[in-house]
N, C-alpha and C positions, 0 to 999 in steps of 0.2 A: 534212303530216299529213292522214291522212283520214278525216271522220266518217261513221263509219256508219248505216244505216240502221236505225231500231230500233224505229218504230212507226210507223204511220200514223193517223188521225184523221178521221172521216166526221160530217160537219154534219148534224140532223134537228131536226123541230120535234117529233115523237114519237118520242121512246129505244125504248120498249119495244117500239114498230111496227117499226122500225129492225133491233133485234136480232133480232126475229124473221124479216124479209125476208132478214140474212145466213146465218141458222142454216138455216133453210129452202132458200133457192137456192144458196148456197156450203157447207153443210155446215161451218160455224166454229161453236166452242165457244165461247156466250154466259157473261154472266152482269151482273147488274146489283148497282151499287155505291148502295142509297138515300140512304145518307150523303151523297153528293157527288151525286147523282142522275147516275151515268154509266155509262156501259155498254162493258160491256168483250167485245173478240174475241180470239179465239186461232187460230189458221189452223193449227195444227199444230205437231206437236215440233219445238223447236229454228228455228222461223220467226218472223217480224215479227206481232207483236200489234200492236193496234188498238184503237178505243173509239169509240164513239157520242157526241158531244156533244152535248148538249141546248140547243138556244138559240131563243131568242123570235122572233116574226116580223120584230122591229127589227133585229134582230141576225144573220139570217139569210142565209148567202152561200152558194151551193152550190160545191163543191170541195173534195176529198179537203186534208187536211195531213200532209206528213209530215214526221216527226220524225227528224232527227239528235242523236248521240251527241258527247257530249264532256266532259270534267273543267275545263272555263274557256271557261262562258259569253260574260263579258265581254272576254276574248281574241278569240273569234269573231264574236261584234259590232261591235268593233271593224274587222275586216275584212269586216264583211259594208257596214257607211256606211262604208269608206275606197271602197270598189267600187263604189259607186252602187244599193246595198241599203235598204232603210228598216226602224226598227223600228216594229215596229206593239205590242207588248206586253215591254216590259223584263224582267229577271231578275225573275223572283216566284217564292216561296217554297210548296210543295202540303204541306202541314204532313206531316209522318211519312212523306215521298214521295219528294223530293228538288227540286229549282229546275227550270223553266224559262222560256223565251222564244220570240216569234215574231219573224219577219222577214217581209220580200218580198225577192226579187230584181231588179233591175232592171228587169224586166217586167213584175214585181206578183205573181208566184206566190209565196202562202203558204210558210214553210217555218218549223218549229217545231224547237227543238235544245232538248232533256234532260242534265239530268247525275243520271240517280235511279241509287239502288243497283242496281234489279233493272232493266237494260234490255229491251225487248221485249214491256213487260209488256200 
């Protein structure tokens, strides 16, 4: 099986600085979510959306995350630690959203799998 590619994920300690820098130099269609304080890209029809996460100086790692697609989170975690993966953030729930999770790979690269209704969003 193969999971697709369906969103990637860009760390900032300022969102709204952030979306402005992609909408500016890359020409993507921002738009920011206050509710959840996150910020969302669009790169184009029918292409891999994005989002700005917000997080504190503590919490702060630089490097892009991207998100994989799949209907059975815990299936592919499952093979992500039989392979020498780690979870860094278990199945959680984005209310009205849909679930997901993070991994590494055995080299330590971020990688985030989705099962929401609307992929790429």
């Amino acid at each position: 099986m193969s999971y697709p590619l369906v969103h990637i994920e860009f760390p900032t300690l300022d969102t709204k600085k952030s979306l402005k820098w992609y909408a500016d130099v890359l020409g993507w269609e921002t738009s920011f979510d206050d509710k959840m304080n996150y910020g969302m890209l669009k790169t184009g029809a029918d292409q891999v959306g994005g989002g700005i996460n917000p997080l504190d100086a503590t919490q702060f790692s630089a490097g892009a995350v991207p998100y994989v697609s799949t209907d059975n989170i815990p299936a592919l975690l499952k093979k992500v630690t039989a392979s020498g993966g780690k979870i860094l953030m278990d199945e959680t729930e984005i209310p009205t959203m849909g679930t997901l999770a993070i991994f590494t790979d055995p080299d330590g690269n971020r990688i985030g799998v989705i099962n929401f209704p609307n992929p790429g969003m």
